[in-house]
C-alpha positions as semicolon CSV with decimal commas, in nm:
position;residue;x (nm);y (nm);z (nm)
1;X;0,000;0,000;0,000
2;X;0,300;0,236;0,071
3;X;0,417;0,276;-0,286
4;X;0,024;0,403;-0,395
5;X;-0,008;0,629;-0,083
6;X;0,324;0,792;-0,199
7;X;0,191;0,771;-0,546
8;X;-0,131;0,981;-0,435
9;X;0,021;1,241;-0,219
10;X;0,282;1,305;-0,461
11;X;0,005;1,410;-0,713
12;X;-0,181;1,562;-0,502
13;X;0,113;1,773;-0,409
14;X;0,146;1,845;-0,770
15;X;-0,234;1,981;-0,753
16;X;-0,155;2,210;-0,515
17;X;0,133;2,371;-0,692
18;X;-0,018;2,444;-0,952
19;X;-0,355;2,551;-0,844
20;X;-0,140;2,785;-0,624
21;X;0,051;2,889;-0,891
22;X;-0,281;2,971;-1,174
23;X;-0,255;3,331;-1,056
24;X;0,070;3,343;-1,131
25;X;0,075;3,258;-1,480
26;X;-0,206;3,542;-1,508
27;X;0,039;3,806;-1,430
28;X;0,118;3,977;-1,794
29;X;0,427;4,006;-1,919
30;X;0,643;4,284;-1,908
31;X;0,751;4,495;-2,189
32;X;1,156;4,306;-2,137
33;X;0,960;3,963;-2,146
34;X;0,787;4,041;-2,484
35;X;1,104;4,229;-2,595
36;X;1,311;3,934;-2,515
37;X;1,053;3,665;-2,621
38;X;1,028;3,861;-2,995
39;X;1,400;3,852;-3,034
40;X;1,391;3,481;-2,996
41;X;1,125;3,411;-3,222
42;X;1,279;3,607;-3,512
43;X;1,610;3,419;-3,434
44;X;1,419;3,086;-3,414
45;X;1,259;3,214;-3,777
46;X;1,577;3,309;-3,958
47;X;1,800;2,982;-3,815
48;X;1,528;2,784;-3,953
49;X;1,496;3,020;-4,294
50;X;1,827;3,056;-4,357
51;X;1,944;2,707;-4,301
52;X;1,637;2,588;-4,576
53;X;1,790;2,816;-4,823
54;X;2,146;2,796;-4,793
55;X;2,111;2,419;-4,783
56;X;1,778;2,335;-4,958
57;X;1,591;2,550;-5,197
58;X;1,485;2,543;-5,439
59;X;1,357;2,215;-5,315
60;X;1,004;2,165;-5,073
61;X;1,183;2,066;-4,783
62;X;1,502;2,108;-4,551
63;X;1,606;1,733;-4,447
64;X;1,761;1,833;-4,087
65;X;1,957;1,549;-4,021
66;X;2,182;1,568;-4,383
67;X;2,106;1,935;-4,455
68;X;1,959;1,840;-4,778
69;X;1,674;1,955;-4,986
70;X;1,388;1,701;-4,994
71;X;1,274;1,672;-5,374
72;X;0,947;1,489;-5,514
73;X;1,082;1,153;-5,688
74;X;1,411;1,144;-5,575
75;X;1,405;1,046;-5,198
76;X;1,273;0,718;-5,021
77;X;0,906;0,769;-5,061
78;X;0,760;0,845;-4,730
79;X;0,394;0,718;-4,848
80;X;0,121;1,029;-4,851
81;X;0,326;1,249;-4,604
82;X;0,507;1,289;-4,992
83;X;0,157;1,431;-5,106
84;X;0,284;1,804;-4,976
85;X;0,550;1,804;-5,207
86;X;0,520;1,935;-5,579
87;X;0,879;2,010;-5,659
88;X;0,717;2,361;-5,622
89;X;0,990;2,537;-5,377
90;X;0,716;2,495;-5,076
91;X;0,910;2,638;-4,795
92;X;0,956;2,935;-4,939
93;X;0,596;2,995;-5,055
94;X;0,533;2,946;-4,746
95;X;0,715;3,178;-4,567
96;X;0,723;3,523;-4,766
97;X;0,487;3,671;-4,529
98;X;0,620;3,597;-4,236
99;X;0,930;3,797;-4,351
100;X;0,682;4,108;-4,424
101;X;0,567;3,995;-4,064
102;X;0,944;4,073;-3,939
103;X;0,980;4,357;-4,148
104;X;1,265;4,210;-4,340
105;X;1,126;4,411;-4,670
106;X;1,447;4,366;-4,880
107;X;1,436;3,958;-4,790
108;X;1,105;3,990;-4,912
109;X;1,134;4,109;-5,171
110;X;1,443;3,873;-5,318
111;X;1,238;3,590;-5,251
112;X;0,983;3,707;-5,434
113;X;1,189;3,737;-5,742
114;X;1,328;3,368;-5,643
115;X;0,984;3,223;-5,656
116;X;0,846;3,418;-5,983
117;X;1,175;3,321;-6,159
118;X;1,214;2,948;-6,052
119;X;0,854;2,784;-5,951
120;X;0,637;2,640;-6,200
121;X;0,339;2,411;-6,130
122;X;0,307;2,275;-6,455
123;X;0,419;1,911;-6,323
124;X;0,315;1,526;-6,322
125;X;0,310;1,523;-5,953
126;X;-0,004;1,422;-5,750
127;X;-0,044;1,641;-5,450
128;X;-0,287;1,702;-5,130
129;X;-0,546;1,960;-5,237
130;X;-0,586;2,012;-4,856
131;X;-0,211;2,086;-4,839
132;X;-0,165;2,286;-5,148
133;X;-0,437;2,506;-5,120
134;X;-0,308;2,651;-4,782
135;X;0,049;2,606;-4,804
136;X;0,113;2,716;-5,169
137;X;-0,238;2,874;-5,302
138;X;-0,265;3,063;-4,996
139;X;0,107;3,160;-4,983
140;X;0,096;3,325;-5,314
141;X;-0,241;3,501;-5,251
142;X;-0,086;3,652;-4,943
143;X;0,230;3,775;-5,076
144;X;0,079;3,949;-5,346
145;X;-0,131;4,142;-5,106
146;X;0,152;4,205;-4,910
147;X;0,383;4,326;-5,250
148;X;0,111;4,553;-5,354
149;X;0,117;4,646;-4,998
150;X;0,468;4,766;-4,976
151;X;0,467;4,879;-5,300
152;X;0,181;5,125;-5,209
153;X;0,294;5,202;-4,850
154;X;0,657;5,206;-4,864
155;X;0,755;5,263;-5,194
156;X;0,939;4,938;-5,260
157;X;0,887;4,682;-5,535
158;X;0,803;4,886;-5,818
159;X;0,896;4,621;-6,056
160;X;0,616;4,474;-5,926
161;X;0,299;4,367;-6,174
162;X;0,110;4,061;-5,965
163;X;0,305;3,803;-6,090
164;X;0,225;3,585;-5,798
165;X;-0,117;3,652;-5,815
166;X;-0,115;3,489;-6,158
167;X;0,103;3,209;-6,045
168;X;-0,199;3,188;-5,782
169;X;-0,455;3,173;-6,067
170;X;-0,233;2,889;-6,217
171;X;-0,246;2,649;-5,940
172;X;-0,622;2,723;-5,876
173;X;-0,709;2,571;-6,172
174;X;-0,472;2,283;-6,127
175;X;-0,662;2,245;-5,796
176;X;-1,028;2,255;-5,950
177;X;-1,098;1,891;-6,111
178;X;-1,053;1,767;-5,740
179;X;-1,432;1,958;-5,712
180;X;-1,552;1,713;-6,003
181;X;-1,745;1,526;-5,776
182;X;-2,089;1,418;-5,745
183;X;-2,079;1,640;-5,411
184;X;-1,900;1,918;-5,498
185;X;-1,664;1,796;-5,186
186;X;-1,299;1,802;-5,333
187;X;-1,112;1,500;-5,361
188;X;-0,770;1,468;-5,116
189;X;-0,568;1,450;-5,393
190;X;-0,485;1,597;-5,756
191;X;-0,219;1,576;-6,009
192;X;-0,109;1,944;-6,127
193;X;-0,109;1,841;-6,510
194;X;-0,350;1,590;-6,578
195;X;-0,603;1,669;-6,289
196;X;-0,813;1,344;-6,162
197;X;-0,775;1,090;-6,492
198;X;-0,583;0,849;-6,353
199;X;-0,790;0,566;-6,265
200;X;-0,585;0,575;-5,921
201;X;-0,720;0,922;-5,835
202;X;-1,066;0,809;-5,959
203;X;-1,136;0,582;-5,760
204;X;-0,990;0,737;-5,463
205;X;-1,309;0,843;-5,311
206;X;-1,221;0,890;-4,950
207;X;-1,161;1,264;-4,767
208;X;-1,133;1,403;-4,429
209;X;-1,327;1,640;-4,304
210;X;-1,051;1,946;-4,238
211;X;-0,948;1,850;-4,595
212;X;-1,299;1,929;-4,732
213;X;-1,360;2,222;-4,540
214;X;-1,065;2,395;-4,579
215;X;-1,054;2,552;-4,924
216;X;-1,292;2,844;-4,889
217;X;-1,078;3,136;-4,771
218;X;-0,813;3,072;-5,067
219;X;-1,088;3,002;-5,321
220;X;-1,281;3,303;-5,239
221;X;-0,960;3,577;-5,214
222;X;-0,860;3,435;-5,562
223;X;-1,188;3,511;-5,705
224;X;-1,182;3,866;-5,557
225;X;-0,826;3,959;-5,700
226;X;-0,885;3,839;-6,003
227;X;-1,216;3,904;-6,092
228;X;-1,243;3,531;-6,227
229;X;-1,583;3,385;-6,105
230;X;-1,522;3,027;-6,181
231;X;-1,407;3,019;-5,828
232;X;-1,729;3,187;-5,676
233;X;-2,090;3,171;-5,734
234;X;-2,319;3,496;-5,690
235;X;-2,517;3,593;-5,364
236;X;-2,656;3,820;-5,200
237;X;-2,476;4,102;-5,078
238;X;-2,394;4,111;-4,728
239;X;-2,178;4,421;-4,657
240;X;-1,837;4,373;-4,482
241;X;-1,906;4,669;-4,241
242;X;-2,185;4,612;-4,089
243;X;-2,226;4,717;-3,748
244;X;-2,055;4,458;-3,508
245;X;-2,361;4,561;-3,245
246;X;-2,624;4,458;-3,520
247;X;-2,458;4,066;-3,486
248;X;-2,424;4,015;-3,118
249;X;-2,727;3,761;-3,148
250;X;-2,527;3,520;-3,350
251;X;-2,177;3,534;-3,168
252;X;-2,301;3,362;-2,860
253;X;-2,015;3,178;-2,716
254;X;-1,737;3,456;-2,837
255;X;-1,581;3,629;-2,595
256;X;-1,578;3,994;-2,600
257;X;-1,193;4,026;-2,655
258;X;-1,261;3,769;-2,981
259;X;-1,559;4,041;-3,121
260;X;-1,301;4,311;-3,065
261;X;-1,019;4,142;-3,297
262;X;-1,254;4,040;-3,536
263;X;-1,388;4,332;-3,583
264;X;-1,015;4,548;-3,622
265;X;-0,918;4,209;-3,860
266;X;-1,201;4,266;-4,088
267;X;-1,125;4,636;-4,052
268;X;-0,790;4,548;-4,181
269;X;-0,896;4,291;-4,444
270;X;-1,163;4,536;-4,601
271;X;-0,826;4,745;-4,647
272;X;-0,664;4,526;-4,834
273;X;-0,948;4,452;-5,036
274;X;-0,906;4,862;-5,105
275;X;-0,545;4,841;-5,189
276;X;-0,596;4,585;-5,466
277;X;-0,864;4,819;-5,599
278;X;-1,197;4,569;-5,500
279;X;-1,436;4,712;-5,340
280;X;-1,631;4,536;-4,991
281;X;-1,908;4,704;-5,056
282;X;-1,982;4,552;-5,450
283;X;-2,210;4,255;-5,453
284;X;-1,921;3,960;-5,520
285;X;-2,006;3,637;-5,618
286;X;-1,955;3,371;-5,385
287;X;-1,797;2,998;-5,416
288;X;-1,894;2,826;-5,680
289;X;-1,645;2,560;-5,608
290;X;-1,537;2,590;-5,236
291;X;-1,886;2,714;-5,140
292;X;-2,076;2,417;-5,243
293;X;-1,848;2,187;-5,101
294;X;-1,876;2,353;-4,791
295;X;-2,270;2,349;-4,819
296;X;-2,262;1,998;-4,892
297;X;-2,016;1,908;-4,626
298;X;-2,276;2,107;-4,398
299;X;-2,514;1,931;-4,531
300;X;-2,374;1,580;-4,387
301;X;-2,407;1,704;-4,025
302;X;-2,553;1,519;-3,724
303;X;-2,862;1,695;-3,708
304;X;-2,934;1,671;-3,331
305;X;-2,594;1,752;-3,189
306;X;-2,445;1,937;-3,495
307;X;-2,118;1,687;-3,518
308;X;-1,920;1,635;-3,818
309;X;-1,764;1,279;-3,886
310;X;-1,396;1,247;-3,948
311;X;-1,364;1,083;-4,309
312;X;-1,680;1,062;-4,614
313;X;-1,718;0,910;-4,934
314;X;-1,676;1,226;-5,136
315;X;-1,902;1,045;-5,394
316;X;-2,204;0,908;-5,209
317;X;-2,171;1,129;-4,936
318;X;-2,149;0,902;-4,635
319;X;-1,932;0,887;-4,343
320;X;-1,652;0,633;-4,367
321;X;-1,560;0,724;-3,995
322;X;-1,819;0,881;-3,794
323;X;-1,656;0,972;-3,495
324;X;-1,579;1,345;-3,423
325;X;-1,406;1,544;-3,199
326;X;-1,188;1,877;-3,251
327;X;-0,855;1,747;-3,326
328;X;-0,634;1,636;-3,650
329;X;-0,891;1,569;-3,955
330;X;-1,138;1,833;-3,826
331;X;-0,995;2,110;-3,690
332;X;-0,947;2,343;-3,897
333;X;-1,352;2,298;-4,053
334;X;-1,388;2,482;-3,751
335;X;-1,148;2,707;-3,842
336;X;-1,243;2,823;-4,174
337;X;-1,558;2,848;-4,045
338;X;-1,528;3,158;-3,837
339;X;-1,263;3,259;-4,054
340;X;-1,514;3,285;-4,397
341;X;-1,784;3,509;-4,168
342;X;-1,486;3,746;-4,074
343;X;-1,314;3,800;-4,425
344;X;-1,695;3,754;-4,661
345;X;-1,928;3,901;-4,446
346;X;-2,152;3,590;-4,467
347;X;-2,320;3,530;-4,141
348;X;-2,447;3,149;-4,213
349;X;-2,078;3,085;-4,167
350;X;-2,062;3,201;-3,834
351;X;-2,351;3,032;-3,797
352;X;-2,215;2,695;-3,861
353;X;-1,895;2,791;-3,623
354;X;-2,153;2,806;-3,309
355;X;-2,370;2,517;-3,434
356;X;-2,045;2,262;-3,479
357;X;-1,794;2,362;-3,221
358;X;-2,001;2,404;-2,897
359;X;-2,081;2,061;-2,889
360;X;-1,776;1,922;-3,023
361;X;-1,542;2,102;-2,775
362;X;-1,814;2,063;-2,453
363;X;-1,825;1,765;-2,250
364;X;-2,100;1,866;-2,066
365;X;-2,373;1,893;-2,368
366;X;-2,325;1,585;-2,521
367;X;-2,220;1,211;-2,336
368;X;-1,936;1,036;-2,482
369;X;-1,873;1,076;-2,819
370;X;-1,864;0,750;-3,006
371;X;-1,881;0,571;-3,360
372;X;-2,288;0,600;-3,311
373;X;-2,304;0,954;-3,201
374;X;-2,372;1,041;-3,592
């Protein structure tokens, strides 16, 4: 009995501390702390930047143990982890704004004329939608914002005449026959030159949910820039600054400091919007890819307690796993969610937020979540 009586007190002990301690870690940090703690970050960022490109690029990937770049095709295949590789200089995309972030303009700005002048797309590689939407897609869509941004602001990049938002338009089409579905839910996986014609691809019918659900904010900025509706589909205008006191009755569960940010981020966003000459307050059209397979996904709900499974049939529509939670495969549906109400405007998304997350991430409304719950 000894050895479990020590066992208990010596968690319980542990209990203590750090129940004593909660008020501690409330105490906010002092202008040295943050100093100190943003000097480590950006040297965290630029030993991990500078060691990919030095060692790596122009391939996807930094391998840390040889210091070599990771290509598509020429390594060990690592099964679908591969799928995030396109031989498409990935890290890179991937970080340009995070360099605006740090204020490292003239970085910036010479990876910008790395990626214009080296990355193509036009490749027999199959890749993750999922992955290349947010990693790549989303990269590009950013950093043009962010070069028409400095070019504006700061009076940098004049040379500047959206190439990357027309590499973005290239590898939004790539990504568009994984929508050719009897759902409109994207398949997982694409190839960037001959789209979903392999009879591999075709019958490859299974999807997660974050993988579905996670294609709207990318879909719908590229339609915006570019004017190009084949990523959108019309409705009705919901303007972008609408009075944040006019929507308290369907934010229930968002804290007041979360209304505050949302409302200075969409302040911000509508200002980009500006600065690439598209106006917030013009009726848009809305996704004609992404959205429907967001309504469909929506569609495939648990109707009493609002879950979403964690894998479908992207064909038939059914759940090939039906158990949920909020972790990997789902997570960031959640995410895009709240996300699509703050940059379009379009309440049903929030909507969906509060209908799918309260129950997922509270014990106390639902009993155990199983492979019956939906």
């Amino acid at each position: 009995m000894m050895p479990y009586y020590f066992v208990w007190c010596c968690i319980s002990s542990l209990l203590v501390i750090v129940y004593c301690n909660e008020d501690d870690q409330s105490v906010p940090m002092t202008d040295l702390e943050r100093e100190r703690l943003k000097e480590e970050a950006r040297d965290m960022f630029y030993h991990a930047y500078r060691a990919y490109m030095d060692n790596a690029y122009p391939a996807d990937e930094l391998m840390p143990l040889s210091c070599e770049g990771r290509y598509r095709g020429s390594h060990p295949s690592r099964g679908d982890l591969d799928d995030t590789l396109g031989n498409f200089s990935l890290s890179l995309i991937d970080t340009l704004d995070t360099l605006v972030v740090l204020g490292d303009i003239a970085e910036f700005e010479h990876a910008v004329k790395l990626v214009i002048k080296d990355v193509t797309f036009d490749s027999d590689v199959t890749v993750s939608v999922f992955e290349t939407n947010i990693r790549v897609l989303g990269g590009l869509l950013s950093a043009h914002i962010l070069s028409e941004y400095v070019k504006d602001r700061i009076g940098v990049m004049q040379w500047y005449r959206g190439e990357l938002l027309e590499m973005a338009k290239d590898i939004g089409y790539r990504l568009l026959p994984a929508f050719n579905t009897s759902t409109g839910i994207p398949q997982a996986r694409v190839n960037l030159r001959h789209g979903i014609k392999t009879a591999k691809l075709w019958n490859s019918r299974e999807t997660c949910t974050a993988c579905a659900g996670t294609m709207l904010l990318e879909m719908a900025a590229l339609s915006r820039l570019t004017g190009d509706t084949v990523f959108e589909r019309r409705y009705p205008k919901l303007a972008m600054n609408k009075r944040l006191d006019q929507q308290e009755s369907t934010m229930q569960g968002i804290p007041v400091e979360g209304l505050i940010c949302m409302k200075r981020v969409r302040t911000e966003v509508r200002g980009l919007w500006l600065s690439e000459r598209v106006s917030p307050n013009n009726t848009h059209p809305n996704q004609e890819k992404a959205d429907k397979g967001m309504d469909s996904l929506w569609g495939l709900r648990h109707r009493g307690s609002g879950l979403m499974g964690a894998v479908l049939d992207v064909e038939s529509g059914r759940w090939v796993r039906r158990e949920s939670g909020v972790g990997a495969g789902i997570d960031s549906y959640y995410e895009y969610c709240l996300k699509a109400y703050i940059l379009l405007g379009n309440s049903k998304y929030l909507s969906r937020f509060n209908k799918t997350s309260s129950p997922a991430s509270d014990s106390k409304d639902i009993p155990c979540v199983s492979r019956n719950t939906i």
